[in-house]
C-alpha positions in Angstrom: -31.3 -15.8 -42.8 -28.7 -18.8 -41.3 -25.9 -17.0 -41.6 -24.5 -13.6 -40.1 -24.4 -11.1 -43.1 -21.1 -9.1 -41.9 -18.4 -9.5 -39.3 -19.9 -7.2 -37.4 -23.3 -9.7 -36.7 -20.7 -12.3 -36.0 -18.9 -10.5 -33.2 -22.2 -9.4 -32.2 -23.5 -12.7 -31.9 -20.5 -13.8 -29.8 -20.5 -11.1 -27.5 -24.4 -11.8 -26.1 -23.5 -15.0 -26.0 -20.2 -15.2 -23.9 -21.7 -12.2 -21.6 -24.9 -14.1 -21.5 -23.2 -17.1 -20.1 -21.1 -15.1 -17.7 -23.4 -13.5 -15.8 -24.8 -16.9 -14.4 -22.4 -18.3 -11.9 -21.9 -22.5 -11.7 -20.5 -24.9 -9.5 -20.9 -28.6 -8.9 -23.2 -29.0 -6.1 -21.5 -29.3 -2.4 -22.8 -31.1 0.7 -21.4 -29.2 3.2 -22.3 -32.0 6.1 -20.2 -34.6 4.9 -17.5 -31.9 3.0 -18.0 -33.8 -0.6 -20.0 -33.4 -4.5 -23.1 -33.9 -3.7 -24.4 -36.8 -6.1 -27.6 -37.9 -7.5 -27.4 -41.6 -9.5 -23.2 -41.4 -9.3 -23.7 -37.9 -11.4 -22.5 -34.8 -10.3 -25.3 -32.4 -9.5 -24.8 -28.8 -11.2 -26.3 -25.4 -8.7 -26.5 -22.2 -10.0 -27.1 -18.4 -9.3 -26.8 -17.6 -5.4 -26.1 -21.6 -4.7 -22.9 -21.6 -6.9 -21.5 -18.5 -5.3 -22.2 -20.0 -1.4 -20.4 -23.1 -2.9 -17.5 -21.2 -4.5 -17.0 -19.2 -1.5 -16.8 -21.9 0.8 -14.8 -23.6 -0.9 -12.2 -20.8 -1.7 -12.3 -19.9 2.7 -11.2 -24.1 2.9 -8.7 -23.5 0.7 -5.0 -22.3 2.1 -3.0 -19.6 -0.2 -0.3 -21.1 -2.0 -0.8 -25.0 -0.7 -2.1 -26.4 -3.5 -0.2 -25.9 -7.2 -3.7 -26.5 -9.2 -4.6 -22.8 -8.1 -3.6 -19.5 -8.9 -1.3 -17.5 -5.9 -4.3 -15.4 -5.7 -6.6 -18.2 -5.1 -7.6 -19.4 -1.2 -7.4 -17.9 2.0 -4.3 -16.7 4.5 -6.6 -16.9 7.9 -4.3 -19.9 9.6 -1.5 -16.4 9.9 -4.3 -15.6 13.1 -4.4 -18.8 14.9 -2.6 -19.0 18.1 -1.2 -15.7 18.1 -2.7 -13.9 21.3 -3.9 -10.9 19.2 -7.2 -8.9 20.5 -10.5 -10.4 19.5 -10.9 -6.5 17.6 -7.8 -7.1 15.9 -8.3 -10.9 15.1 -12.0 -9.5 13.6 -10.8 -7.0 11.6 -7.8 -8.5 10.1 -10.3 -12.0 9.5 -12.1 -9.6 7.5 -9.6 -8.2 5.5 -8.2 -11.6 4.6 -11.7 -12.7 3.7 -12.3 -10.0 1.5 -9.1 -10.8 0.0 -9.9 -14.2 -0.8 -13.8 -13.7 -2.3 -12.9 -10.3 -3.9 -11.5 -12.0 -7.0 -14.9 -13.7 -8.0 -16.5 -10.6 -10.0 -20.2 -11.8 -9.0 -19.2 -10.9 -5.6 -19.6 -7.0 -5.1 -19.5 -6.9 -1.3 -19.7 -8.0 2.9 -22.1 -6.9 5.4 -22.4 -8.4 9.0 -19.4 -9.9 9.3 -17.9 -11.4 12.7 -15.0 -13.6 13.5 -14.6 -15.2 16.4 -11.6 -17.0 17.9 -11.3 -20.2 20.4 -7.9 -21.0 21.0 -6.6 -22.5 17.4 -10.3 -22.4 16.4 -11.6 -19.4 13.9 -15.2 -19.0 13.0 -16.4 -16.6 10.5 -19.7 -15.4 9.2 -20.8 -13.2 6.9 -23.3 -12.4 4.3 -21.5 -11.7 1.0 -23.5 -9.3 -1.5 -23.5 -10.7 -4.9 -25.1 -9.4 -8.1 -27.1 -12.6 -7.3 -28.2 -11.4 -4.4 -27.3 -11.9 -0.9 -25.4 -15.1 0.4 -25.2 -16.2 4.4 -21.9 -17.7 5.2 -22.3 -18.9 8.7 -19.1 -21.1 10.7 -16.5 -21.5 8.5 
């Protein structure tokens, strides 16, 4: 049979497709070295799985909160707030990972953090992590 007999097939149908192209995450490919798409013949290069989540969580810890009108208010990353303030390194470590969580909650592929440490040099933060995705896990090391 072509065609869906009933309604019912039809939504069917649609559901198993829309959930089976959720559950993949995608992102243009990033070169983190020189901080642009990475490109093969001029084209952009698409990642998947694990690599698109690494790329989306990057890029959403280099983006500020609120700077930039193409995002959402939710979208990006309050950490600049701990710069240059004098606080504790425990304080500046815990709060770093609040805010982080924060920012990568919103991505639903993205169930949890483990290992995290923030360090702070003056107006310098570095962060690592490994995020736990229903990908599997992802290192996030010096951003």
């Amino acid at each position: 049979m072509i065609y869906p007999s009933s309604v019912s097939d039809v939504d069917t149908i649609i559901d198993q497709t829309v959930s089976a192209t959720e559950t993949i995450p995608r992102e243009y490919a990033w070169d983190f070295v020189n901080n642009d798409f990475r490109l093969i013949d001029g084209k952009f290069v698409i990642v998947e799985g694990k690599e698109a989540l690494k790329v989306w969580i990057w890029k959403a810890l280099k983006t500020m909160k609120l700077k930039y009108s193409i995002y959402s208010d939710t979208y990006g990353q309050d950490l600049d707030s701990l710069i240059g303030q004098g606080f504790s390194s425990g304080m500046i470590e815990s709060e770093a990972k609040r805010l982080v969580w924060e920012c990568i909650s919103f991505n639903s592929h993205i169930t949890g953090m483990q290992d995290f440490t923030a360090t702070s040099d003056g107006d310098t933060l570095t962060i690592s992590f490994t995020a736990l995705t229903d990908q599997g896990k992802v290192s996030v090391d010096g951003i």
